[in-house]
C-alpha positions in Angstrom: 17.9 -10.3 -3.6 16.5 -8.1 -0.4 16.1 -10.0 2.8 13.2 -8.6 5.0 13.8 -9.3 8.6 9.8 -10.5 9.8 8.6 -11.1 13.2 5.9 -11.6 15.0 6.3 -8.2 17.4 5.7 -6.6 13.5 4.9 -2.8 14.4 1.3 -1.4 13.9 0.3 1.0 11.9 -2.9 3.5 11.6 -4.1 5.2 8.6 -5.8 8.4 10.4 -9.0 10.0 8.6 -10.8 13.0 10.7 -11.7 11.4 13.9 -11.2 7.6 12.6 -8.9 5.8 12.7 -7.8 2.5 10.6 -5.0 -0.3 10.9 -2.8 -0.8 8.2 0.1 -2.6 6.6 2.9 -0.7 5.0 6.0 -1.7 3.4 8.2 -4.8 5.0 11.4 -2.4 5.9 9.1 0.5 7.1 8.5 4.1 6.0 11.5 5.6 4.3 11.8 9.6 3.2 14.6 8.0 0.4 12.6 5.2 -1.3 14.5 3.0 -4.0 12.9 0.4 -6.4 12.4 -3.2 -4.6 13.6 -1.8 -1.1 10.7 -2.6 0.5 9.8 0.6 2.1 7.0 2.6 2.2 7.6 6.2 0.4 7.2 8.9 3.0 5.7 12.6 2.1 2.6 14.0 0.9 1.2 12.4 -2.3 -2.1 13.0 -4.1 -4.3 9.9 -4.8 -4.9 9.5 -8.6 -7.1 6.9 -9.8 -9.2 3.5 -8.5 -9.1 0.4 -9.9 -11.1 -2.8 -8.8 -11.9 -6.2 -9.8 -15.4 -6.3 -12.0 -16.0 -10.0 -10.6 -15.7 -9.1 -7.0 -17.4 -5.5 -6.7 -20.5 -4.1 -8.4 -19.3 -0.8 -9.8 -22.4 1.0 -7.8 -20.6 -0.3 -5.0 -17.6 1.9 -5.6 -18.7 5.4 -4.1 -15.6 7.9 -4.3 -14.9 10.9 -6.2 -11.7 9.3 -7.4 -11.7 8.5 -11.4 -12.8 4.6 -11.4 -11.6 2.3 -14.0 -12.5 -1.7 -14.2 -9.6 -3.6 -14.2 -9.0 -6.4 -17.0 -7.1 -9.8 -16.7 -4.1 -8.2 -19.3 -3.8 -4.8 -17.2 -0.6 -4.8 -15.3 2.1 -1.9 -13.8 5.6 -1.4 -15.3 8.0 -1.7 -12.2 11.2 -2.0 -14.8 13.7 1.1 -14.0 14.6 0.8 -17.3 11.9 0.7 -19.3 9.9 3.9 -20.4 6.9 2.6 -19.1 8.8 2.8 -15.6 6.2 3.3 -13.1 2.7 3.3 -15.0 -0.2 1.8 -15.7 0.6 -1.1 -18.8 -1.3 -3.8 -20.6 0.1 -7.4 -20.5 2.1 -9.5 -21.9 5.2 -6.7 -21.3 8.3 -8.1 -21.8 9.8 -6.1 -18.9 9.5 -6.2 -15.3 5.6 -5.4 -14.1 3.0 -6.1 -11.8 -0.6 -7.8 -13.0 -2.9 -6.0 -11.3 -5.6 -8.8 -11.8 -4.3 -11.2 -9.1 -5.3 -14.7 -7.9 -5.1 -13.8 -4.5 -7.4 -10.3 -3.3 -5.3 -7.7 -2.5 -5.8 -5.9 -5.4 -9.4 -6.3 -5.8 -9.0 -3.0 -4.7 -6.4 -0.1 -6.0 -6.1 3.1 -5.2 -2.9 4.6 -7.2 -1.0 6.4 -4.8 0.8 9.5 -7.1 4.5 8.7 -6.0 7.3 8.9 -8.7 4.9 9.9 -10.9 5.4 13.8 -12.2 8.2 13.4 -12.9 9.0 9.7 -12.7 12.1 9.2 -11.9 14.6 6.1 -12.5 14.7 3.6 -9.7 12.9 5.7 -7.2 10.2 3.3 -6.6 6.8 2.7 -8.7 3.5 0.6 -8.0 2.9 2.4 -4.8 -0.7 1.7 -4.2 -3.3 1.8 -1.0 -5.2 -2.2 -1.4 -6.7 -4.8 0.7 -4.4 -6.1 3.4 -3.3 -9.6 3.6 -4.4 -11.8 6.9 -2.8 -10.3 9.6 -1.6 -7.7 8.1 1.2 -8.6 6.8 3.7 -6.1 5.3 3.4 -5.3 1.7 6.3 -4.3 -1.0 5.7 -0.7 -0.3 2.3 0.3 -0.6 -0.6 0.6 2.6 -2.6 -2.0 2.7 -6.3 -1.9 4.8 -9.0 -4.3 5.4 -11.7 -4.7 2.9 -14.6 -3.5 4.8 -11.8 0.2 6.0 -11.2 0.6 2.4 -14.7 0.6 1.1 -16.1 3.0 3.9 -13.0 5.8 3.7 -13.7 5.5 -0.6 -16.9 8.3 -0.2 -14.9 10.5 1.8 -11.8 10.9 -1.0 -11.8 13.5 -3.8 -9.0 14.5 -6.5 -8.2 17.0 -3.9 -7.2 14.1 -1.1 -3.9 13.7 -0.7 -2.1 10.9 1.9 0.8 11.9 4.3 2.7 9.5 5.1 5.8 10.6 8.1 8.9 8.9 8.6 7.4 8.1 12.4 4.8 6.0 11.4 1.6 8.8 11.6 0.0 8.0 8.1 -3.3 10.6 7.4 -5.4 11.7 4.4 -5.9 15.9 4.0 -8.7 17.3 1.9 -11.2 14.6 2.6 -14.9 14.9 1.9 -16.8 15.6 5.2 -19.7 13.1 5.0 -21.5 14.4 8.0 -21.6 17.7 6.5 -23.4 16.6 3.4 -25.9 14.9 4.8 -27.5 18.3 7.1 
C-alpha cells in the first residue's frame, strides 16, 4: 500500500496554453520521468492527446467543441489498470474481473476525460495506465497521476486542441500543450 505524504503547503501547478495560463493538480508524489503503476506520480515527457470522453447527463454534446475524437461515456465503461491483464492500460467495458477504473463516477471528475496517450504504443507492463487530463477536485487536490483542471479551464482550452496537440509535461513542474489551434487566428 503507497503512503502519499499531503500537506497543506501542496505545490501549484500551471498547465500553460499560448499566452494562458491554468492551475492544475497533478499526481500526489509529483512529476516523475520513471512512472510505475499506482506510484502516484504524474508521467513526465511529451504525449499526444487521444480521445474525449464525457458524461451525457452532465454536458450537452454541442457543448463539447474540440477537434479531439468525442465518445459518450456509458455507466459499464471503465479502464483496465491490471499489469497483468491484456487489457492493461485501455479503454474496457464493465463488469472486468481484473483491476480497472469506472470511468462513469459518482463524484465529477470524470465528467470530463481527455486520454492522455502514455504507455500506450506500445504499452508496457507496470509502467502506468489511466493517465487522463479531468476536472479537478476542490482545492485541487492531487490526483493518482493524471492533471486535473477546473471545469470552466477544461471546457475553454477543449476548441483550441487537435489530434496534432500534444502535452509536455517536465520533470520541474512547467506542464504546456504544442500544436494547439490558434482561435484568434480563425476568427480574422
Amino acid at each position: 500500500m503507497h503512503r502519499f505524504p499531503f500537506s497543506s503547503e501542496q505545490k501549484k501547478y500551471e498547465l500553460n496554453m499560448g499566452d494562458k495560463s491554468y492551475l492544475c493538480s497533478v499526481g500526489k508524489t509529483g512529476i516523475r520521468a520513471e512512472k510505475n503503476e499506482g506510484d502516484g506520480a504524474t508521467p513526465a515527457g511529451e504525449f499526444f492527446l487521444r480521445k474525449m470522453y464525457y458524461r451525457p447527463d452532465k454536458f450537452n454534446r454541442e457543448e463539447i467543441k474540440t477537434e479531439l475524437e468525442v465518445q459518450a461515456l456509458l455507466k459499464d465503461d471503465g479502464w483496465c489498470d491490471d499489469a497483468n491483464s491484456p487489457e492493461y492500460n485501455t479503454f474496457i467495458k464493465l463488469p472486468f474481473s481484473g483491476s480497472h477504473e469506472e470511468l462513469w463516477r459518482a463524484d465529477d471528475i470524470y465528467d470530463l476525460i481527455i486520454v492522455v496517450g502514455y504507455n500506450d504504443d506500445p504499452v508496457e507492463k507496470n509502467k502506468g495506465s489511466a493517465i487522463f487530463i479531468h476536472i479537478a477536485r476542490e482545492g485541487y487536490k492531487p490526483t493518482a497521476g493524471c492533471i486535473a483542471l477546473k471545469k470552466e479551464d477544461l471546457l475553454e482550452i477543449l476548441p483550441s486542441l487537435t489530434p496534432d496537440t500534444s502535452i509536455k509535461i517536465a520533470e520541474s513542474g512547467k506542464i504546456e500543450f504544442e500544436n494547439i489551434k490558434c482561435l484568434e487566428r480563425l476568427e480574422l
